[in-house]
C-alpha positions as CSV (number, residue, x, y, z in Angstrom):
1,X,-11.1,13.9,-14.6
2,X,-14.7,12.4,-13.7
3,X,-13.2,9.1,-12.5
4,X,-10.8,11.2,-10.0
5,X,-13.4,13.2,-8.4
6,X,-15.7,9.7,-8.6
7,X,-12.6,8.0,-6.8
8,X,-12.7,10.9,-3.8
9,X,-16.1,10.4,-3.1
10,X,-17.4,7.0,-3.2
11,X,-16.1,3.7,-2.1
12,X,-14.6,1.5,-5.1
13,X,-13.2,-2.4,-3.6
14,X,-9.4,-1.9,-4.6
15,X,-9.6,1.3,-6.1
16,X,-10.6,3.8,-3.3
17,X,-12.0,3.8,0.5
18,X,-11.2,7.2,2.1
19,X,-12.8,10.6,1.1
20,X,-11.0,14.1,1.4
21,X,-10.9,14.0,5.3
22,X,-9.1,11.1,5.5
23,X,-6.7,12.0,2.6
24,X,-6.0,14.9,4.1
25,X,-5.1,13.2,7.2
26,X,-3.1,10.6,5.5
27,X,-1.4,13.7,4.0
28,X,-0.4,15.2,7.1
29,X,0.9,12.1,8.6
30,X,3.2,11.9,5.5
31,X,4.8,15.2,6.4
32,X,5.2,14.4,9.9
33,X,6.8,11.0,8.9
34,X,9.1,13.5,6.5
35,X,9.9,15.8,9.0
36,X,10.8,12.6,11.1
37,X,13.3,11.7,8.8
38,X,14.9,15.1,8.2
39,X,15.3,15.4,12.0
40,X,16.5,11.7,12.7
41,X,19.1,12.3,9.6
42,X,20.7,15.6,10.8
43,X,21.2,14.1,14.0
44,X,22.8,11.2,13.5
45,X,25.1,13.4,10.9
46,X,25.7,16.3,13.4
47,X,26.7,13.5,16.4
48,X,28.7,11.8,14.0
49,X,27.1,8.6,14.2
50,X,28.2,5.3,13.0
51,X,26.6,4.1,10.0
52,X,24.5,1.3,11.3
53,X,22.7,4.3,13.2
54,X,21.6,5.5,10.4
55,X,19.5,2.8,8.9
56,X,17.1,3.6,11.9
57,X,15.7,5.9,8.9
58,X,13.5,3.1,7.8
59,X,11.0,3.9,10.1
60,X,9.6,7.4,9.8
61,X,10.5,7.0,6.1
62,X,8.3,4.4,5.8
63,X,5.5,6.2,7.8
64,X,6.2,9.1,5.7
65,X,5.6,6.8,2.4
66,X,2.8,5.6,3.8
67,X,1.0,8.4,4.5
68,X,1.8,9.9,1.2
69,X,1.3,6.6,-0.7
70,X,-2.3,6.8,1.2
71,X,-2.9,9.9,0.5
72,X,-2.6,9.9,-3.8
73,X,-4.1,6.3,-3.8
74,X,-7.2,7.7,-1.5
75,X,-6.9,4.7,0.0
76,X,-6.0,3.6,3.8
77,X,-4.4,0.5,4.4
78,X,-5.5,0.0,7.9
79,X,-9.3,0.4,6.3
80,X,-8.3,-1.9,3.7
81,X,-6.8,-4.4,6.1
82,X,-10.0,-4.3,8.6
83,X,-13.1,-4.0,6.1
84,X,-14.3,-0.6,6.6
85,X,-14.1,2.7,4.7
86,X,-15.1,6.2,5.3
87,X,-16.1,9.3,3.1
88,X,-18.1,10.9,5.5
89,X,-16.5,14.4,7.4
90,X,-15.4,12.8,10.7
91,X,-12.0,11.0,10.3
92,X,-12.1,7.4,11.8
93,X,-15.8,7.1,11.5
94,X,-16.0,4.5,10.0
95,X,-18.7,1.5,7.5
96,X,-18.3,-1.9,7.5
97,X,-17.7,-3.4,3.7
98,X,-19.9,-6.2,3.6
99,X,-19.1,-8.5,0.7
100,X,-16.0,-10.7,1.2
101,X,-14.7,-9.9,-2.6
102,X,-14.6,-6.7,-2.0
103,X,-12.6,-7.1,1.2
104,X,-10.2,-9.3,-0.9
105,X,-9.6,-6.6,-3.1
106,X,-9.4,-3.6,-0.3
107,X,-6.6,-6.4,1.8
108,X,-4.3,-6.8,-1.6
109,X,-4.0,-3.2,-2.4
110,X,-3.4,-2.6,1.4
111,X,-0.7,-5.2,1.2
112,X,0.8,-3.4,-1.7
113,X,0.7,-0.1,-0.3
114,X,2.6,-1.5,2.8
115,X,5.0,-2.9,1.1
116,X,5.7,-0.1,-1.0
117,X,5.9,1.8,2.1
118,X,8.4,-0.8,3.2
119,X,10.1,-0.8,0.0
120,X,10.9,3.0,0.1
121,X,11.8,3.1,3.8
122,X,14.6,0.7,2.7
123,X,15.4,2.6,-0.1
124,X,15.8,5.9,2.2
125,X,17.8,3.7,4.8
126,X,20.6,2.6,2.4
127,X,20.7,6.3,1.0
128,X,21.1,7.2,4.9
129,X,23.5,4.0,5.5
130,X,25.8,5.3,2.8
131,X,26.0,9.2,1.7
132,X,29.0,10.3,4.0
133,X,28.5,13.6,5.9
């Protein structure tokens, strides 16, 4: 339980770069991408669509991953990717990490994250590709 409240409010390389106003952002963004998808899904049922419509799900299902995956990691993979990190109230505000093996590890768990993101918006666009309506 320590390590979980440690891990919302101080930077670890890897581990955690985003405090609670940036999770909750990276929350919200998740239910947006979600929302996304439910819309973009019952359209493309209710118009009757052809199938290869459908795998346009991919994208706000991957947003919507993303943000969630974000979110429960407390970490941002746009932070990760650029250097920086932020615990501080304002969302975007953002510090520089300055040594480069910590920016090693903050760019491979950004890669993961994005292709995990990636991974599940493939997963959702099959599922939309081939459940029949």
């Amino acid at each position: 339980m320590a390590e979980k409240e440690a891990r919302k409010n101080e930077y670890i390389p890897g581990v955690c770069n985003i405090g609670e106003a940036e999770i909750r952002m990276r929350a919200a963004s998740g239910w947006a991408g979600l929302a996304g998808v439910i819309v973009l899904w019952a359209i493309l049922a209710l118009v009757h669509s052809a199938q290869v419509w459908r795998l346009f799900v991919f994208l706000p299902a991957s947003l919507a991953a993303a943000g969630f995956y974000q979110a429960a990691l407390h970490f941002c993979a746009g932070f990760g990717m650029k250097g920086v990190f932020n615990f501080g109230p304002d969302v975007g505000k953002t510090d520089t990490v300055i040594q480069a093996e910590f920016r090693k590890k903050d760019r491979q768990k950004a890669v993961f994250i994005l292709l995990l993101s990636a991974l599940t918006g493939a997963a959702a666009a099959l599922a939309a590709f081939f459940i029949k309506f």
